[in-house]
TIGUVO-589335 format. One record per residue (C-alpha): z, x, y. Coordinates in steps of 0.5 Angstrom, whole numbers, plus 2048, in hexadecimal, padded with zeros to 3 digits. Layout:
N
+-----+-----+-----+
|  c3 |  c1 |  c2 |
+-----+-----+-----+
|   Z |   X |   Y |
...
+-----+-----+-----+
***
This chain:
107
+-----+-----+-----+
|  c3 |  c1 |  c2 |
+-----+-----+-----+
| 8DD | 91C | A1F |
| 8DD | 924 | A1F |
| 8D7 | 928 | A1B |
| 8DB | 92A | A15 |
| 8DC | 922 | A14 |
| 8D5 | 920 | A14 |
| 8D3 | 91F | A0D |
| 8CD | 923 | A0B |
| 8C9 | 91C | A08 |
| 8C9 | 91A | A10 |
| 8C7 | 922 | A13 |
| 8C1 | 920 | A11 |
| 8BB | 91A | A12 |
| 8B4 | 918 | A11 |
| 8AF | 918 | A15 |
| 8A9 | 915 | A11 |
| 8AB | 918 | A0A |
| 8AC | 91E | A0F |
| 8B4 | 921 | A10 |
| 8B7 | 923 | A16 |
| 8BC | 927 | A15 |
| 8C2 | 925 | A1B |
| 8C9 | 928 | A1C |
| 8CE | 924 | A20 |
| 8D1 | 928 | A26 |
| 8D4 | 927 | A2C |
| 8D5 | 91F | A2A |
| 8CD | 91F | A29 |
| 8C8 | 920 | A25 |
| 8C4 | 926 | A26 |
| 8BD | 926 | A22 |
| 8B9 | 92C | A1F |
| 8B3 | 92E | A24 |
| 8B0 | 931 | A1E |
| 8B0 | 92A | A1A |
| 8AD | 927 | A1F |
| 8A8 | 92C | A21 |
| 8A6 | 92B | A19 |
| 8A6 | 923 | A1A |
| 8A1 | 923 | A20 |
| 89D | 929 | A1F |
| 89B | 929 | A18 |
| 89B | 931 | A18 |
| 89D | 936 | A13 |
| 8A2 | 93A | A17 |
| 8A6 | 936 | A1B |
| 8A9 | 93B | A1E |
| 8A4 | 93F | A20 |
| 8A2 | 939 | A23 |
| 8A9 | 938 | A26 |
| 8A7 | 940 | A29 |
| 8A1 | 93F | A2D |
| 8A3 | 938 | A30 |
| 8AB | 93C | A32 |
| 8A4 | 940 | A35 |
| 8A0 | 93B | A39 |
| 8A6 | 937 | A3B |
| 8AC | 93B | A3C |
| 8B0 | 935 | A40 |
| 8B1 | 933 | A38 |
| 8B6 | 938 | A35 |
| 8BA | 936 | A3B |
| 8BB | 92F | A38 |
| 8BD | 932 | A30 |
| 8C3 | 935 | A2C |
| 8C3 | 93A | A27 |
| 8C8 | 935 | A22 |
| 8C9 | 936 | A1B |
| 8C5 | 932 | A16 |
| 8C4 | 933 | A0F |
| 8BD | 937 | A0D |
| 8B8 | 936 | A08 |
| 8BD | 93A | A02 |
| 8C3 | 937 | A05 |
| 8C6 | 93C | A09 |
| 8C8 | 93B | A10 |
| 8C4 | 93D | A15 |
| 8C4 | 93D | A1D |
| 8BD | 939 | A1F |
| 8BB | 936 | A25 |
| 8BD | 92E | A26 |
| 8BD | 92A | A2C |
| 8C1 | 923 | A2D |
| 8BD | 91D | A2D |
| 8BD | 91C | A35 |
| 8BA | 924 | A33 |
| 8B6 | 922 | A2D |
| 8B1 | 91D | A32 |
| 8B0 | 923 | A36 |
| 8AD | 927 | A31 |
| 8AA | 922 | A2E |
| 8A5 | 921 | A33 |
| 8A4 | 927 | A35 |
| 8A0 | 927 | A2E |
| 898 | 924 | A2E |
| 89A | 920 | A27 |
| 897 | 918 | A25 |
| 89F | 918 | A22 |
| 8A1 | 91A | A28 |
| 8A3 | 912 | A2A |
| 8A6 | 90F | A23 |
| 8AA | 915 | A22 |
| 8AD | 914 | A2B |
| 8AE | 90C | A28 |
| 8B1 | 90E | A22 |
| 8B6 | 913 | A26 |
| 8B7 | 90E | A2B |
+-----+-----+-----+
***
């Protein structure tokens, strides 16, 4: 199934009434890192938050593609997103009560 066939009803999922934003690529799902970061951190800009870890682990934008997602006013805009192997990865990475439910969820 290719990108422009996916309905936009399925590009996006929740996550304990928190959406993730998701692009299928590649034949897989490619997950927005900065909705993942909001989920597990709570923060008030998750990018900026995206930033300072690309800072502290820079092992990490080597698992992350800039792919097309839809933004907040409905625009598309590229974003960082990782696959779900990917997302794992990130996910612990970050110091988070959520970090469990949401790796059982994904899985």
């Amino acid at each position: 199934m290719r990108g422009n066939e996916m309905d936009s009803e399925k590009s996006l999922i929740v996550f304990q009434d928190k959406k993730i934003r998701r692009v299928w690529h590649n034949d897989e799902w490619h997950f927005s890192v900065s909705d993942i970061i909001a989920i597990l951190t709570d923060s008030k800009d998750e990018l900026a938050y995206w930033r300072k870890l690309k800072q502290r682990e820079p092992q990490l934008v080597t698992i992350c593609h800039g792919l097309k997602l839809p933004a907040k006013y409905g625009k598309l805009r590229y974003a960082d997103c990782v696959n779900t192997r990917n997302a794992f990865r990130l996910i612990q990475s970050i110091p988070s009560p959520r970090v469990d439910p949401l790796k059982r969820w994904l899985a």
